[in-house]
N, C-alpha and C positions, 0 to 999 in steps of 0.2 A: 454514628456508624462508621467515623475514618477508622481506618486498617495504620495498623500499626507496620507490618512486615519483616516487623523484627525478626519471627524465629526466618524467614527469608534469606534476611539478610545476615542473619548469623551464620547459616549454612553455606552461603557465598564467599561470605572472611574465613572462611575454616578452611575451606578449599584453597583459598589463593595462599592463607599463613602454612598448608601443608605444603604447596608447590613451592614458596621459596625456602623452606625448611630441607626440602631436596635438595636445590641449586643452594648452595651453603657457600661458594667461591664467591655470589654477594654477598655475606654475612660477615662482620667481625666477629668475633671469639663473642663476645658481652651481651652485642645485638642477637646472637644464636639460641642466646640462654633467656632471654628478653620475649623472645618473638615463640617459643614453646612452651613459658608461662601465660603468654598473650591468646596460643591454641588451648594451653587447659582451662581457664577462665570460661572462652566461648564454648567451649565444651559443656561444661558443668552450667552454663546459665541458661544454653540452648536447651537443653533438656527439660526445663520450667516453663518453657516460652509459651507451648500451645495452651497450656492451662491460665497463663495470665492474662494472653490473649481473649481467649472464651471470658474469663471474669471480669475484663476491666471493664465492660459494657454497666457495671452496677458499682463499680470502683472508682471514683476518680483519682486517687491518691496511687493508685496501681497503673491508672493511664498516665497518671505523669512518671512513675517509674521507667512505663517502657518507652515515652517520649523521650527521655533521659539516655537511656539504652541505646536507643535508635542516634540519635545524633554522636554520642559516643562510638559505634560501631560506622559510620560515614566516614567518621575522623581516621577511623582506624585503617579503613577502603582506602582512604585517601593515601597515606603513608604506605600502605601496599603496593597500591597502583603504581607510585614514585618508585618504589626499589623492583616495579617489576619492569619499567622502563628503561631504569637502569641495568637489568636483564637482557632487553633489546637491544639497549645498544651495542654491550660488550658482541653482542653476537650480530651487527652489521657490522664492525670492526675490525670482528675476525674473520668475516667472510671477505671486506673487503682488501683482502691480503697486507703488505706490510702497514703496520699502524703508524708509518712516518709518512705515507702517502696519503692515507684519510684523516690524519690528526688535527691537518687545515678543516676540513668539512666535518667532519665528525666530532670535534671535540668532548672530550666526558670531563675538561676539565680538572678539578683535583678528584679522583676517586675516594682517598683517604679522607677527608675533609667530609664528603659527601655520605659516607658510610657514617662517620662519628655523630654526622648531626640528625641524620635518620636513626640511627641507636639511640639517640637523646630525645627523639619523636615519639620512637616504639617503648621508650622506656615510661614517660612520659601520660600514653593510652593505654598503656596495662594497667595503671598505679592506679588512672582515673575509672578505668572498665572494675576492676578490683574492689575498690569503693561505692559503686554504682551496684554490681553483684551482692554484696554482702547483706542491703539493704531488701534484697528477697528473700530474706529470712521471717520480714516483717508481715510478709503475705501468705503464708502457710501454704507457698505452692507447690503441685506435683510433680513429681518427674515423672512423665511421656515417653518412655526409649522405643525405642525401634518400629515408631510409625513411621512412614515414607509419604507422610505428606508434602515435604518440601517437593518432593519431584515428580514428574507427572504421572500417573497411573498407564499402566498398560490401554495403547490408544486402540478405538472401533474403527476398524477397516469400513468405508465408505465407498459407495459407487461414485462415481465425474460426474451423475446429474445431481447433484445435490439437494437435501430435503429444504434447503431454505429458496434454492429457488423455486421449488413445487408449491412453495408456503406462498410464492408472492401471488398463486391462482387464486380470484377472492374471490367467496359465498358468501350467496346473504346478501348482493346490495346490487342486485338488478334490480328491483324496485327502486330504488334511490338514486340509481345512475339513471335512469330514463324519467325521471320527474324533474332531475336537476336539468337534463338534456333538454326537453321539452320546456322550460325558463329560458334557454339559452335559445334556445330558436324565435320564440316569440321576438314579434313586434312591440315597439314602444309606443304606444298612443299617446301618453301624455310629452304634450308640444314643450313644456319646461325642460324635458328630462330624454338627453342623447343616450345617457350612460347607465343601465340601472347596473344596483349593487346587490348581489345575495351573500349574508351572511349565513354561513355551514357549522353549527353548533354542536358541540361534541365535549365529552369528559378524554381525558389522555389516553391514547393508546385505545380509542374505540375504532380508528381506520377514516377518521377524514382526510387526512394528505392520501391517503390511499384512494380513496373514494373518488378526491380532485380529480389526482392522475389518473383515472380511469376515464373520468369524464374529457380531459383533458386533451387525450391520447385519442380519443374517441371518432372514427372515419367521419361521421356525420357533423363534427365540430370543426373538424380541422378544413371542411371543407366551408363551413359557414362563413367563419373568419378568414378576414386575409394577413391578419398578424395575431398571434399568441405569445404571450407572456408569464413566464412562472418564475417568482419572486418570495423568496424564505424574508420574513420581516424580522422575527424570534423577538427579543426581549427591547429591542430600546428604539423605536419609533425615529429614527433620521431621515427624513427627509430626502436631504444629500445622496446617500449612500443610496435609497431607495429608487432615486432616479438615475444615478447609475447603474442598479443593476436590470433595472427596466430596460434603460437601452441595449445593455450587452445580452439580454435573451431575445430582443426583438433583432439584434444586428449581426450577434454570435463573435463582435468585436470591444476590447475592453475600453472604456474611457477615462481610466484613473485620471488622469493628469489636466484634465480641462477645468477652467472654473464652472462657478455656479452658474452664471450667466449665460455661458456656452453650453453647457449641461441640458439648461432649458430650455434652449433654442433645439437644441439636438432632438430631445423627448418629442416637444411640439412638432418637429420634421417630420418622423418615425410615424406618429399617430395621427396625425390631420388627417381628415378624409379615410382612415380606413376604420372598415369596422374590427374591433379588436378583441381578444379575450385577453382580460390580467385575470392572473394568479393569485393572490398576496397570502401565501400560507402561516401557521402559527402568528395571527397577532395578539398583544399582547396589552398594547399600549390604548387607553382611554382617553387620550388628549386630543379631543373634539381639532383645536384649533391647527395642529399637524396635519391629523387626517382632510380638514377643511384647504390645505394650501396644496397636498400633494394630488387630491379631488381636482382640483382646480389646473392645475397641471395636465392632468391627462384628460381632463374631458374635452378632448379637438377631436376625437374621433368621429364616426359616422355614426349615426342612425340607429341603436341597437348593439353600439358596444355595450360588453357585458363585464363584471368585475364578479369572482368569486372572494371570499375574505371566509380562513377557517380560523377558528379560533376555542378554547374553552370556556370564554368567559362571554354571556348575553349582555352583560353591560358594554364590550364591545362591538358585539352586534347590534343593537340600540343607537352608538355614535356611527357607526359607519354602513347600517343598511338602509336604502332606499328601498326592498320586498322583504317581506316579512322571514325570520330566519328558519331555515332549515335543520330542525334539531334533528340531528342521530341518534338513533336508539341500540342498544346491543344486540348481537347475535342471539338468534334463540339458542336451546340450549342443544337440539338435532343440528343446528347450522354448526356450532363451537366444535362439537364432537366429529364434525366430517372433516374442518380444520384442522382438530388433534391428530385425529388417525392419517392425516396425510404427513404430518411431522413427523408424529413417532413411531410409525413404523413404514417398510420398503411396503412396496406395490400389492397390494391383496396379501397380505401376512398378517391383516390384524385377523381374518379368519382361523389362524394357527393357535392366537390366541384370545379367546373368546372370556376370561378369568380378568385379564389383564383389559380390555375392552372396559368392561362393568365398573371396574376400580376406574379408568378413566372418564366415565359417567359423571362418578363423584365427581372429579378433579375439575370438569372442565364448569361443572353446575358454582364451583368455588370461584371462579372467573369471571362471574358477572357480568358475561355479554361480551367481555373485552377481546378483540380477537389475538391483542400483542402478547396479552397474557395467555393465550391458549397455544398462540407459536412457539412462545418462549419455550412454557412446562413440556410439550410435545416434544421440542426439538430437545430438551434436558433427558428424555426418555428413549428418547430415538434408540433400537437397539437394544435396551435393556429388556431383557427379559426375565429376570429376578422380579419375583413380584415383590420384592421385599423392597427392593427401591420405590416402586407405586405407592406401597402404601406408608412411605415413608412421607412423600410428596404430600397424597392425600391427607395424612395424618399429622401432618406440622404444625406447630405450634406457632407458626406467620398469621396463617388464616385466622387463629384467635388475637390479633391484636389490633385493638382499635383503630381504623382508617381516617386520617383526617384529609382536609383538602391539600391535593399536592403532595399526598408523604408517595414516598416509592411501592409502587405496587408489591405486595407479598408474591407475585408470581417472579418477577424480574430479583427480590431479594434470594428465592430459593435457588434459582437459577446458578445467581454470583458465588452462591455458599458451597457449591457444587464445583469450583471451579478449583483447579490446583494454584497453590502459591504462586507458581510464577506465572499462570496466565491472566492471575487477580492483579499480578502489578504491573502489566504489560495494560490490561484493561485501565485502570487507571491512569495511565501515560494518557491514554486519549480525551482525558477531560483538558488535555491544555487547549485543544481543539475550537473552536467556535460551534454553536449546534449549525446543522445543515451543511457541513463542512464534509467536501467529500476526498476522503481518502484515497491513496493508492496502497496497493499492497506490500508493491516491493520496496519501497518509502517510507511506509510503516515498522516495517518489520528491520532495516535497518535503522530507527530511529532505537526500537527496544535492543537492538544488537548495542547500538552507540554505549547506554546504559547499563550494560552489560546483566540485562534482564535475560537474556535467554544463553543456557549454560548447556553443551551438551552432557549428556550424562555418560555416553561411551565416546572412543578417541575416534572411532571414525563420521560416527555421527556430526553433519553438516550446522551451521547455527542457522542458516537460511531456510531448512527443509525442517527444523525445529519451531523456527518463527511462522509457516506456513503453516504445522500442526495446531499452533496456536491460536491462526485465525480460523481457521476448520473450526477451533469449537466454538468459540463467539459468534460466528454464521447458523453454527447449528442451534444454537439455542436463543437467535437471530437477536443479538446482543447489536449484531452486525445488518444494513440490510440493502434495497435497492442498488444491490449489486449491478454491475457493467462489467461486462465482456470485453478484452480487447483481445485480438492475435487471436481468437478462437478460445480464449480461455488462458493464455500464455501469460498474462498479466490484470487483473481487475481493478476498477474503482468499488466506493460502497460507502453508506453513511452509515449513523448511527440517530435512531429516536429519538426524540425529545426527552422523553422519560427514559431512555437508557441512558442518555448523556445526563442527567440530574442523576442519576445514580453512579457514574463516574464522575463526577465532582463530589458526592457526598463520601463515596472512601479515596479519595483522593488528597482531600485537605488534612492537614495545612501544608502539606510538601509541595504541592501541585496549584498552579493558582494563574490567573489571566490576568492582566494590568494594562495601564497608558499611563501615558508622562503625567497624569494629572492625579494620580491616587498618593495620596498623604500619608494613610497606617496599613503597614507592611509589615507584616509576622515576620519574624526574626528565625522562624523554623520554617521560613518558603527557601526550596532549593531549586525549583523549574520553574521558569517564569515564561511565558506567553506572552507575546501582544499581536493578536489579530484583527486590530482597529487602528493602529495607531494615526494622530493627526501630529505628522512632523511638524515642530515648530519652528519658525523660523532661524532662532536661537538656538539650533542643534545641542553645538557643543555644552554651553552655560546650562541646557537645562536636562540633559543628558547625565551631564553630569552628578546635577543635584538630585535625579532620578537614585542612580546609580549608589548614590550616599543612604540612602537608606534601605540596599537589599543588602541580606547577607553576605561575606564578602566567602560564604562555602556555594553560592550557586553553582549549578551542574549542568542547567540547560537554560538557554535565551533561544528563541524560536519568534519569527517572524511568519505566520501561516499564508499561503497565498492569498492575500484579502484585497491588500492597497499595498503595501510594495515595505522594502525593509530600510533600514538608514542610508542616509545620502552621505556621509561624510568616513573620511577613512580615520578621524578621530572618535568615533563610536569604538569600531573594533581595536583602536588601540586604546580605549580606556576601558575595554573588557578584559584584556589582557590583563592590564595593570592590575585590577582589582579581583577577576576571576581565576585566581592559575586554575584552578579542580574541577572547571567547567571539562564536561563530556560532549554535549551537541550543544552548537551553534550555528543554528540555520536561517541567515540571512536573502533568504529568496529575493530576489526582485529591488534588492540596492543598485546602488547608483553610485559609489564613491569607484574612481577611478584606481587606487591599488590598495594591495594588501602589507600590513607594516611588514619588516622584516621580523619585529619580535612576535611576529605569530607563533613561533616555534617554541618562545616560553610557554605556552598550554600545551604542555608534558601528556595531559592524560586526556585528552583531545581525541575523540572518536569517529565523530560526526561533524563532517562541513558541506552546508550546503549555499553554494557560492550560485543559482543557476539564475537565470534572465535577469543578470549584471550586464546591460546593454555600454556597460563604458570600463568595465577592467581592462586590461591589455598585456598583463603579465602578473605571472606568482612570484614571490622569490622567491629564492634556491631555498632557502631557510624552513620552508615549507616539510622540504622531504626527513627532516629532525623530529619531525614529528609520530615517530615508530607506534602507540597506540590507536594512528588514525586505520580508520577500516572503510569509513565513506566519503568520498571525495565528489559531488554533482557539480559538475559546469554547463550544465545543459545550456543552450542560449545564448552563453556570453561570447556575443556576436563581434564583440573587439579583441578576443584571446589570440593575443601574436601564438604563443607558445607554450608548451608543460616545462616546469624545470626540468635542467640537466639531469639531477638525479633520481626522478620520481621514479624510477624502476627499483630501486633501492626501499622503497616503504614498505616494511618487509611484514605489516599487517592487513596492508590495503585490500581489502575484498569486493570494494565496488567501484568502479571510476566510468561517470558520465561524461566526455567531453567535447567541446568545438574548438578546433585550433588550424592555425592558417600554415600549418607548418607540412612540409612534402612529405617528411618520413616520420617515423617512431621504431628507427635504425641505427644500432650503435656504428654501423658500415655504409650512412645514404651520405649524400655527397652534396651540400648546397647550405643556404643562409640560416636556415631553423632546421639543421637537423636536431635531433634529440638524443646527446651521449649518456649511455648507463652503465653500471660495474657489473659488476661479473653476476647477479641478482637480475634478472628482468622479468617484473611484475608474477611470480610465482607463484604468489598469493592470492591472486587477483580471481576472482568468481563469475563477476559480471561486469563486461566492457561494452559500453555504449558509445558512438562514435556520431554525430551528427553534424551536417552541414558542414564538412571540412571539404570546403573546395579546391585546395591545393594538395591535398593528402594521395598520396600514388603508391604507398605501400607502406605496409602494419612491420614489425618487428619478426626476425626472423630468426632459428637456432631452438636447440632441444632443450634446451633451459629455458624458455621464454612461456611464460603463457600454460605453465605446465598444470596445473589447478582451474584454466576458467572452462567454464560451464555454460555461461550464457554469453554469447554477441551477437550485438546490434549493429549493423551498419546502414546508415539510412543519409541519403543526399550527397554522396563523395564522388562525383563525375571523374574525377583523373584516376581514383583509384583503380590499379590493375591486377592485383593479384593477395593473395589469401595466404598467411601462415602453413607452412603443410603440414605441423606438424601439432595438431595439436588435441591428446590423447584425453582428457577430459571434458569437452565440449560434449553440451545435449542439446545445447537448443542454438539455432543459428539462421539469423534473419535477416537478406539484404534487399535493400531498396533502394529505388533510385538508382544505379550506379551504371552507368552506361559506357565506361570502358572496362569493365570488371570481366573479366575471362576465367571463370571458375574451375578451368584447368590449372594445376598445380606445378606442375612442370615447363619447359621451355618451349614458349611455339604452343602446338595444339597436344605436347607429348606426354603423358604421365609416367614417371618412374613408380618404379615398386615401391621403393619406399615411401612415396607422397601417397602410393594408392593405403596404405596404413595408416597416415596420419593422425585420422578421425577415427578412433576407436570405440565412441559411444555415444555418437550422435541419433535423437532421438526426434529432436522437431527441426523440419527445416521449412522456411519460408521463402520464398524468390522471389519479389516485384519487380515490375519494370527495368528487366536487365537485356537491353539488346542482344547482347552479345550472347546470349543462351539461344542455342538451338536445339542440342539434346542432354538428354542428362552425362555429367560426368561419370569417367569409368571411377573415380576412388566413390561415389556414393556405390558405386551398385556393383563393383569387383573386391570393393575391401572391407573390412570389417564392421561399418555402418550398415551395410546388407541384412545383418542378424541384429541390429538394433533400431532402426530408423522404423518408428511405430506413425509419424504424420508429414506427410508433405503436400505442401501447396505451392502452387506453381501461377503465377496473375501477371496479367497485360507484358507477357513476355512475349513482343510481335513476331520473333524469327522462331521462336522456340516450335520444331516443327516433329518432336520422334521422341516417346519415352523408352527408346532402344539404339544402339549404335545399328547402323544398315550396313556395315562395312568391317574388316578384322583392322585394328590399328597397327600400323606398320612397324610400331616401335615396339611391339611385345612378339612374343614365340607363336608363331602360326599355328601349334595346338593349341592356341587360346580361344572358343569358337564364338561369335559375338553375343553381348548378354543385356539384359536390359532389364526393365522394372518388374520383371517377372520373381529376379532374384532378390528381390526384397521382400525375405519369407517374414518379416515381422510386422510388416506394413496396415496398418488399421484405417487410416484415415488416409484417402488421395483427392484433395479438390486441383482443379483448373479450371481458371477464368480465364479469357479475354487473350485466350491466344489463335489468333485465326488460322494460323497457317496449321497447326495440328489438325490431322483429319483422319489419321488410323490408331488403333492400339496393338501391343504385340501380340503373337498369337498364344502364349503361353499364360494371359490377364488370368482365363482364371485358375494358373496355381496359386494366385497371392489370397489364398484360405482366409489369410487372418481379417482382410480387409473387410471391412462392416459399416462405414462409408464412404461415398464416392460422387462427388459432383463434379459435374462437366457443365461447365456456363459461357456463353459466349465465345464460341466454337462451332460455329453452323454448319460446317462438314460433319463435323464427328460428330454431333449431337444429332442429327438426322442418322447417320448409322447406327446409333444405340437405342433408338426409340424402341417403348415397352411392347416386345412380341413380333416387331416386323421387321427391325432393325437389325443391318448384318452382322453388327457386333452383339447385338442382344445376348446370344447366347455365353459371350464372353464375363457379361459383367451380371448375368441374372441371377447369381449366387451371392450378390451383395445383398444385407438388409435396408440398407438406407441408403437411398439413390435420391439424386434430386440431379436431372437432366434440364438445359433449356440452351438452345440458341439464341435466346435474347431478345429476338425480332418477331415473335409470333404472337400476334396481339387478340388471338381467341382463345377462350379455355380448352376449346377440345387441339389443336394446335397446340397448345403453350405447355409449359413447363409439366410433367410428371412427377409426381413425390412419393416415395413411402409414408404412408400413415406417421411413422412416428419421428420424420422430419420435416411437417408440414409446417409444426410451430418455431422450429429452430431455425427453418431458411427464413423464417419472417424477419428474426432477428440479427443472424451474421449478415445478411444485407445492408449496403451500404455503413455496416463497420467492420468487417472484415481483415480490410485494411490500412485502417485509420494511422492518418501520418504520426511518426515517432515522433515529432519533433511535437504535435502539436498537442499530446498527450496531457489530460488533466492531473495537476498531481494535487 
C-alpha cells in the first residue's frame, strides 16, 4: 500500500520549473530552452500519473516505473531548489546596497561557472526524465486532465469545540471501568504477592489505552495510590529505557544520563513503601525473562500495589498477569452509533437528517464494535451531507476484503483514501515518529513546511494557517488524537494510535524509515531517516561514520525525536554536511557538541534546524545566516548561547525563530558587548518569535522595517526587559510572562504617542502573566486599533494590576479625549482574570462588550464577591455573558464556592492548573 506521490510531486516541479521560467536573469540562453522542455515532459507525464497510481497496486513492473519517476523528479527538486537559492541571494545582494560591501559576506562566487554547470544538471534530468516518460507507453495509461486533486478541496467551516474532542466522551465502558476500579481497591491476601498484575486484553483500536486512562484518571484511584505511573512499552521490551521512563512519570523529572545502577537505586527510592499504580500500555513483547527482572525491580512497593498491562496479544497476558485477564469486548452496535452521530454530525442535527442516520446504521454494524473505527468513518463524514458520500463509504469495496491479523483496519484505509495529496504526504511525514510519541502542533507543521509539503495555493494565503488546516482534518477523522490544550488552545500537543501510526508507516515506505547505528541493509531509495532510540557509542565519530556510508548520499531529513538526546560530537554534523548537501530538516534536539562548523552554510537547501536543549553551544557562526532557504531556526534551551549572529536579520526566509541568548539587545542602535548588528532587512519575514529565559535582554529591535510580517510573540522569563516594539502592524497573538521590569507603555515615561497607539494593528490574542509593573490596561490596546480586533484577553497573577479603565484624562493627549477603558473593546469574546487581588471593580459601561460570551474572574475576592450570581453589585453588569465561571478561591463549601454556566462546567475542570503552563517547559 506505499504511495508513490508522484503525480504530487510533479505538480510541485511544475510550479517551481514555472517560477524560475519567470525570473529568466538566472537563466543562461541554453539552460532557458533546457528548463521548458524539462516543464513539457512533466506536463505530459503528470497527466498519466493518477491512472498509474490507481493501477500499480496489481502492477509491479508499473510500481517500479513510478519508483523510477519519483527519484528522477527529487533529482530534479533538487537542481530547482539550487537555482532558486541562487534566486535568494542575488536578491539579499541587492537589498543589501553596494555589492562591494557584502561581497565579503555574501559571496555568490563565480555566477557564470555556477549557471553552466546547473545547465549541464538541468540538461542532464530532462534527457533522464525523457527516457523514463517514454516507457509509459508500455502501460496503456490514461490521461486524467483537469482533476484538482493535487490541491485541497474547498475546506468545511468548523466550530473551536471540535468533534474529536467530543469523540474523546467514551460509551459503553462504565461497566468495565468500575470492575477494573473495584480490582484496584481490593486487598492482597495472598502473603507471597505485595504487587498484583491485571492483564487488559483487547484487538486494536477497541479503546483499552482509553479505558486505562479513564481508570486511570479516576478520583477514587488517584486517591488510593500515592504514586501512579503511565508507561507506553510499544514494540521492543528494554528494560533500561523502561525504568527510566517509570521514574520520570513518577518524578515528572528526566534521567537520561544516569547509569543502570543508579537508574535502579533511583526506581527503588520512588517506589519503596508506597502503594503504587504502573501503567505499562501496548505491550508487545513475550520474553518471560525481561518481564521477570523489570517485575523484580518494582516490587518494593506497599501492600496492594497494582500494575495494569494492555495489550493484544493473551500470550502476553499469560507471561505477565498474576489475576486472570480482563478481555474487551466491542461496542454494541446502539453504543457505535451514539459514537458516530457525535462525530459526524454538530449538536442535535442528526435529527435534520434522519436518511443519513439509517445509512450510518449500516456503516457503524461494518465496524465491529471498534470504537477507532466508528470515530474515524464519523469524523470522515462530519458535515457531509450528500448522501451520496454515505453510501459511498457504506458501499466500498474495503469492507469486502479479507481481514488478516494486524492488516490496517478498512475504516482507517477509507478514511486515508479521502484525504488530499498533500495532506496524505504531510501524514506520512509522521511515521518517522516513535508510536506514543507526542507531538506539538506548531513543530509539526514547520517540519512539513521544511519539506516543502504544504504550498499555498493563492499569494496571500499563509503556509502556517495552511498547515493548521491540515491538521484540522487528521483530528477530524482522529488520524490525530488525545489532544492537549495549552494557552487555551493557542498551541496543542496530540498523538497518534497504534493502528494509525502502522498505517503511516505502511505508505510511508521506502522513503520514510527509523534506524540506529546498528542496522546493516539500508534501502538505497530512504531519503528521511529517524532515530528515536539511539544508544551513542562510545566510538562516535568511527561508527558514525560507517553509519553514514551506507545511506543514500540524496538524504533530506535526519531527525533526532525528543527520546534520549541527539549526537555529542560536532563531527557528526560536519560529516552531514559533507555527505548530505540536499538535506531539508535537521533536527538535532538535545545534543551536546559545543559548536556548530562554519561549513554549515554548505546545505544550500536547508529549511529546518532544530538546535534546542543543546545545554553546551555557546555560539553560531556568522555563516549560518547564507543559509537563505532556512524558514526554522529553534534554540529553545540552549542555556549557554552567548549570542545570534551578526547578520541573522538578513535571513530573508526565516519564518520562525525560537531563542535564548545572553545578549542586552537585538538593536542595530543598543550600545554594549553582544549587541546584535543587522542590514538594512530586519527579520521581515519572521512569523513567530519566541524569546525565552534571556536574562540580560532589556529591549527587542526597533524601526518600521523590523518585524513587519510577525504574527506570533512570545516573551517568557526576560526580568531586564523594558519595553516592546511599537510598531508592529501584523501581530495577532502576543504573550508575556514573567517579565517584571516590562512597562507595556510604548512611549517615554508612562506617555503614549499617537503613533505607538497604532502600532498593533491586528492584535487578536493577548496574554499577561506575572508582570508587576501592570496596573491598568494600556491606552494603544484599548484607543487604537486593536479595539475592533482583540477577540481574547487574559490577564493572571498581575499583583498591582488594579482597573480595566484609565481613572484619569492622560496629560499628554488633548483634553477632548474623555477617558476609555475595556468597554471599547467592541470585539471582545473571551476576558479571564486570575490572581490579581488588588482589582475590585469593573467599568461601568461592561456590559456594552456584546460580543463577549466568556468571562472568568478567579482569585480576586473583592470583585468576585461583587459579581456573585443575583446579589452581586456588578451582577447586573456581566449577566449577559453565557459562560461565566466566578470564584474567589478561598471558599471551600459548594453553596459559597465557585458558580459555573452549564456549559463551562467541563472546560474549567480542564484550563485549570494549565492555563498557564510555563513556555519554557513546554512538551515538544
Amino acid at each position: 500500500m506505499a504511495e508513490s506521490f508522484a503525480f504530487n510531486i510533479a505538480d510541485k516541479l511544475l510550479g517551481k520549473a514555472t517560477s524560475l521560467l519567470v525570473d529568466q536573469v538566472s537563466l543562461a540562453a541554453g539552460v532557458y530552452a533546457d528548463l521548458e522542455d524539462l516543464k513539457d515532459t512533466l506536463s505530459a507525464v503528470k497527466a498519466v500519473l493518477l491512472d498509474a497510481e490507481e493501477q500499480q497496486l496489481n502492477n509491479h513492473q508499473l510500481t517500479d516505473w513510478l519508483r523510477k519517476l519519483k527519484d528522477c523528479f527529487y533529482d530534479a527538486e533538487d537542481v530547482l531548489d539550487e537555482f532558486g537559492y541562487d534566486s535568494l541571494l542575488r536578491q539579499v545582494v541587492n537589498e543589501g546596497g553596494s555589492r562591494r560591501k557584502v561581497s565579503h559576506f555574501f559571496s555568490t562566487s563565480n555566477p557564470l561557472a555556477f549557471r553552466f554547470k546547473m545547465g549541464s544538471k538541468i540538461k542532464g534530468i530532462r534527457e533522464k526524465l525523457d527516457k523514463i516518460a517514454a516507457d509509459a507507453d508500455k502501460f496503456n495509461l490514461q490521461q486524467i486532465l483537469g482533476v484538482p486533486v493535487a490541491m485541497p478541496g474547498p475546506r468545511r467551516e468548523r466550530e473551536k469545540s471540535y468533534s474529536f474532542v467530543r469523540a474523546s466522551d467514551v460509551i459503553g465502558r462504565d461497566g468495565d471501568k468500575d470492575k477494573i476500579i473495584e480490582f484496584l481497591m481490593q486487598s492482597t491476601d495472598d502473603d507471597q504477592e505485595n504487587m498484583s498484575v491485571l492483564p487488559l486484553v483487547g484487538i486494536g483500536g477497541l479503546g483499552k489505552t482509553t479505558l486505562a486512562k479513564l481508570v486511570y484518571n479516576d478520583v477514587k484511584v488517584v486517591k488510593h495510590f500515592t504514586k501512579r505511573m503511565w508507561v507506553c512499552v510499544s514494540d521492543e521490551f528494554d528494560v533500561t529505557r523502561l525504568i527510566k521512563e517509570i521514574i520520570t512519570s513518577a518524578t515528572h523529572n528526566r534521567c537520561d544520563d544516569l547509569p543502570i545502577d543508579e537508574l535502579q537505586l533511583r526506581l527503588k527510592d520512588e517506589l519503596n513503601d508506597n502503594k503504587f499504580l504502573l501503567v505499562l500500555d501496548d505491550v508487545w513483547s513475550k520474553n518471560r525473562d525481561k518481564w521477570l527482572e523489570l517485575k523484580a525491580l518494582v516490587d518494593v512497593g506497599a501492600k496492594g500495589s497494582k500494575i495494569i498491562v494492555t495489550t493484544r496479544d493473551k500470550l502476553v497476558a499469560n507471561v505477565m498477569g498474576t489475576h486472570p485477564m480482563y478481555e474487551l469486548k466491542g461496542l454494541s452496535d446502539e453504543e457505535c452509533l451514539s459514537v458516530f452521530i457525535i462525530c459526524a454530525f454538530k449538536d442535535g442535527e442528526d435529527k435534520r437528517y434522519p436518511r443519513l442516520v439509517r445509512i450510518g446504521k449500516d456503516i457503524v454494524k461494518k465496524c465491529q464494535g471498534l470504537p477507532l473505527a466508528v470515530r474515524t468513518l464519523g469524523g470522515l463524514l462530519y458535515l457531509k451531507s450528500d448522501e451520496n458520500d454515505w453510501v459511498k463509504v457504506r458501499d466500498s469495496e474495503c469492507w469486502q476484503l479479507e481481514q488478516k491479523k494486524d492488516d490496517i483496519l478498512p475504516a482507517l484505509k477509507l478514511s486515508y483514501d479521502d484525504l488530499s495529496f498533500d495532506v496524505k504526504q504531510c501524514f506520512a511525514l509522521c511515521s518517522l515518529f516513535p508510536k506514543d510519541f507526542q507531538f506539538h502542533n506548531i513543530e509539526l507543521i514547520h517540519m512539513w513546511m521544511g519539506h516543502g509539503l504544504i504550498q499555498p495555493s493563492q499569494q496571500k494565503e499563509e503556509m502556517e494557517d495552511i498547515g493548521n488546516q491540515y491538521l484540522d482534518e487528521l483530528l477530524q477523522i482522529s488520524f490525530f488524537q488525545d489532544v492537549e490544550f495549552n494557552y487555551e488552545g493557542l498551541t496543542f500537543n496530540f498523538k497518534m494510535h497504534d493502528l494509525v501510526h502502522d498505517l503511516a508507516l505502511l505508505v510511508a515506505r521506502p522513503d520514510y524509515i527509523t534506524l540506529n547505528f546498528d542496522c546493516k541493509l539500508i534501502s538505497t531509495k530512504v531519503r528521511h531517516v529517524s532515530m528515536p532510540e539511539v544508544d551513542w557509542p562510545k566510538e562516535e565519530e568511527e561508527k558514525v561514520s560507517r553509519f553514514f556510508g551506507k545511506l543514500n548520499n540524496n538524504i533530506r531529513t535526519i531527525s533526532f525525536p525528543d527520546i534520549v538526546g541527539g549526537p555529542r560530537s560536532e563531527s557528526f554534523v560536519g560529516s552531514c554536511i559533507l555527505r548530505f548537501k540536499y538535506i531539508r530538516v535537521l533536527d538535532l534536539q538535545k545534543s551536546s557538541f559545543q559548536a556548530l562548523p562554519n561549513s554549515i552554510c554548505n546545505l544550500k537547501l536547508l529549511r529546518y534546524l532544530n538546535l534546542s536543549r543543546n545545554r553546551h553551544i555557546k555560539r553560531l557562526p556568522n555563516s549560518i545566516c547564507k543559509l537563505h532557504h532556512l524558514q526554522t531556526l529553534v534554540l529553545e534551551r540552549c542555556v549557554s548561547l552567548e549570542e545570534l549572529p551578526r547578520h541573522i536579520g538578513t535571513m530573508m526566509s526565516l519564518r520562525l525563530l525560537i531563542m535564548r541568548t545572553q545578549q542586552i539587545a537585538l538593536s542595530p542602535h543598543a550600545h554594549g558587548e553582544r549587541e546584535v548588528k543587522v542590514g538594512r532587512r530586519c527579520f521581515n519575514s519572521l512569523r513567530f518569535l519566541g524569546i525565552d529565559g534571556c536574562d540580560s535582554l532589556e529591549s527587542l529591535m526597533e524601526g518600521m522595517g523590523t518585524f513587519t510580517a510577525l504574527r506570533t510573540l512570545i516573551i517568557v522569563d526576560c526580568p531586564r526587559l523594558s519595553s516592546l516594539p511599537k510598531h508592529l502592524p501584523a501581530l495577532e497573538t502576543l504573550m508575556i510572562m514573567d517579565c517584571e521590569s516590562l512597562d507595556l507603555g510604548l512611549g517615554n515615561g508612562n506617555e503614549e504617542k499617537k503613533d505607538d497607539i497604532r502600532g498593533f494593528g491586528n492584535l487578536r490574542i493577548l496574554r499577561l502573566y506575572k508582570l508587576p509593573k501592570l496596573e491598568i490596561l494600556p491606552r494603544w490596546l484599548i484607543q487604537g486599533p486593536t479595539s475592533n480586533t482583540l477577540h481574547s484577553l487574559f490577564i493572571d497573577n498581575c499583583d498591582n494590576f488594579r482597573a480595566l479603565w484609565e481613572e484619569e484624562e492622560s496629560p499628554s493627549l488633548s483634553s477632548s479625549v474623555l477617558p476609555e477603558g475595556i468597554d471599547h473593546l467592541i470585539a471582545l469574546r473571551q476576558l479571564k482574570i486570575q490572581y490579581c487581588p488588588r482589582l475590585s471593580a469593573l467599568p461601568e459601561k461592561m456590559g456594552n462588550l456584546s460580543a463577549l460570551t466568556h468571562l472568568t474572574i478567579e482569585g480576586c475576592p473583592e470583585l468576585a464577591n461583587r459579581c456573585k450570581r443575583g446579589t452581586g453589585e456588578y451582577w447586573n453588569k456581566i449577566a449577559h455573558v453565557p459562560d461565566l465561571y466566578i470564584s474567589d478561591y478561598s471558599d471551600s463549601d459548594e453553596e459559597s464556592g465557585p458558580f459555573l454556566s452549564k456549559q463551562l462546567v467541563e472546560r474549567v475542570k480542564k484550563w485549570r492548573n494549565r492555563a498557564f503552563s510555563n513556555f519554557a517547559n513546554r512538551t515538544v
